[in-house]
C-alpha positions in Angstrom: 90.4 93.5 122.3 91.4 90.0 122.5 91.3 89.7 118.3 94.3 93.1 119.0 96.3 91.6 121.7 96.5 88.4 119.2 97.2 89.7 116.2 100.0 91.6 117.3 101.0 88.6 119.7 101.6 86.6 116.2 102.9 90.0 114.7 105.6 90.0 117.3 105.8 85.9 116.8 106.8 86.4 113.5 108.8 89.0 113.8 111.2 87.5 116.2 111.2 84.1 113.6 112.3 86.0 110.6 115.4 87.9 112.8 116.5 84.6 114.4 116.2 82.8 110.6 118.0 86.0 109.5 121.0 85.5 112.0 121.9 82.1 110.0 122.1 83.9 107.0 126.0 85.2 106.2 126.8 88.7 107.0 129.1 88.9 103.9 128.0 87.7 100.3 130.9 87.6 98.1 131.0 87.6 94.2 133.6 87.0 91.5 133.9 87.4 88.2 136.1 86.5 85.3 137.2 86.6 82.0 140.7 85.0 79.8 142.4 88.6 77.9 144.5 87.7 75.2 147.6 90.4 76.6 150.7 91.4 78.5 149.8 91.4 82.1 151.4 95.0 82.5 149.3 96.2 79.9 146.2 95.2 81.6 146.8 96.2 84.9 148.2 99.6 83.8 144.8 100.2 82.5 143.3 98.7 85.8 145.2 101.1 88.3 144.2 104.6 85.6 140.8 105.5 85.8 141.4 108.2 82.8 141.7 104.2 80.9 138.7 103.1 82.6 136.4 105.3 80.3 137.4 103.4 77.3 136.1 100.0 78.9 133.9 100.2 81.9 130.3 100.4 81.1 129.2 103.0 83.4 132.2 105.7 82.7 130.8 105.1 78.6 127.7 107.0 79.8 128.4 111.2 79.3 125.1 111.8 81.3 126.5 109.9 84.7 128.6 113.0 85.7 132.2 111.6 86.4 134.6 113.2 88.1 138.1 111.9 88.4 140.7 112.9 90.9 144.4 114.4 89.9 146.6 112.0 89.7 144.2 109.2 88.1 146.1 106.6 88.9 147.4 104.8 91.8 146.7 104.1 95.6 143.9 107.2 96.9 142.9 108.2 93.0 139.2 108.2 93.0 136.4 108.4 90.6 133.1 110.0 91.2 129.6 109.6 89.6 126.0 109.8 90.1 123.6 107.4 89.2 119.7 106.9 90.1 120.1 109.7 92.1 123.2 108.7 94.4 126.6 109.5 94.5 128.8 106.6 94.1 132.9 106.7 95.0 135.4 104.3 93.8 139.1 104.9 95.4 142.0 102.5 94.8 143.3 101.0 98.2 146.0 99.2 96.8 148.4 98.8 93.3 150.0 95.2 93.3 152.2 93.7 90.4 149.0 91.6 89.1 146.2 93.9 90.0 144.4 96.3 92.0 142.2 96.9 95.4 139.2 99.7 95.4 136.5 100.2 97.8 133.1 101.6 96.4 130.9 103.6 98.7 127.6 104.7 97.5 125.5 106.8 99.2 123.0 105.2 101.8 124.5 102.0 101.4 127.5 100.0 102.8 131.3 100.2 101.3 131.8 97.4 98.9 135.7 95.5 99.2 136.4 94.9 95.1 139.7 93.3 93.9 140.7 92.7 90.0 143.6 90.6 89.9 145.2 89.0 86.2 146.6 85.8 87.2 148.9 84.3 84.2 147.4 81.1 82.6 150.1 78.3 82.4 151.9 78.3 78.6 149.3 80.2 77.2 150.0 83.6 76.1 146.8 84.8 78.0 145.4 85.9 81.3 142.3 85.6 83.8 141.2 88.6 84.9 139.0 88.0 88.0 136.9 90.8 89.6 136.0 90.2 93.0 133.4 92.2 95.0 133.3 91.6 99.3 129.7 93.4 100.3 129.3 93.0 104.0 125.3 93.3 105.4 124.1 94.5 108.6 122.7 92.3 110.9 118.7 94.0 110.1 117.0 91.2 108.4 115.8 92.9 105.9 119.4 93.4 104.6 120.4 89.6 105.3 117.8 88.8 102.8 118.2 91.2 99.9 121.7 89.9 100.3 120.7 86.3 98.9 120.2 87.9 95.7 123.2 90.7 95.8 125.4 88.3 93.2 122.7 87.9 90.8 122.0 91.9 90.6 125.8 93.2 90.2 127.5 90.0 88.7 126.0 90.9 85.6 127.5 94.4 85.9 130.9 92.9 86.8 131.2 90.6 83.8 129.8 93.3 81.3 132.7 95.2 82.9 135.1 92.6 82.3 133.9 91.6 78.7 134.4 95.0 77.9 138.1 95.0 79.5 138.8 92.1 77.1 137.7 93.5 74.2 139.4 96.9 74.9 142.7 95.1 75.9 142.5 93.0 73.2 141.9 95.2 70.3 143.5 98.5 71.4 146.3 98.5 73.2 149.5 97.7 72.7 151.1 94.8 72.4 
């Protein structure tokens, strides 16, 4: 009995450690992105606010078997764009259409709503423009959340910059100029 009542005294000792260490830990882990596109600034965001454009550049809308489903109008503040993936329904929506760039929120099911932002900021006397892609996730307090959020920029920062890559390339070599 006494072996019991300690091992789930230091169960409980533990416990308690890893929450408190898991308060210090930020509740919101931020990641950005970017990339220099060689292209008019309207251009690019005009593709940014469609999502019937976004199919031509974003690695995930390339994929047939992911289901998507865009909203009528594509475009603009409350268009939306729906897919599954791995078994979960994901939802992008545009919050907000600005002269250089966009806000979305993406929800996916089971998880919190993700804050993104793609803004093309002109580069002084250059012709070009940095695209940045920025992603807000905000965690729960659990600490099993706090922690997987250390490594939430190095799982979707790849994704982000394959997007972007792919943004450049499109922008660069197919639309108008």
């Amino acid at each position: 009995m006494k072996l019991v009542k300690g091992f789930l005294l230091a169960l409980t000792g533990l416990f308690v450690v890893v929450t408190l260490f898991s308060l210090l830990i930020p509740s919101k882990v931020f990641t950005s992105k970017g990339v220099v596109i060689y292209a008019s600034q309207q251009k690019i965001v005009a593709t940014l606010k469609d999502f019937n454009q976004w199919k031509h550049w974003h690695p995930i809308f390339s994929n047939d078997t992911n289901n998507i489903r865009i909203s009528k109008p594509s475009d603009g503040v409350n268009a939306s764009i729906e897919w599954g993936l791995a078994g979960k329904k994901n939802k992008m929506t545009i919050t907000e259409v600005f002269d250089q760039g966009i806000k979305l929120n993406l929800s996916r099911s089971g998880e919190n709503p993700v804050e993104n932002s793609i803004v093309v900021l002109s580069l002084k006397d250059s012709g070009s423009y940095q695209v940045e892609w920025t992603a807000l996730t905000r965690l729960k307090w659990y600490p099993w959340e706090k922690f997987a959020g250390i490594f939430v920029t190095q799982i979707t920062g790849p994704g982000y910059e394959a997007a972007l890559n792919a943004l450049k390339s499109y922008a660069e070599n197919s639309l108008p100029q």
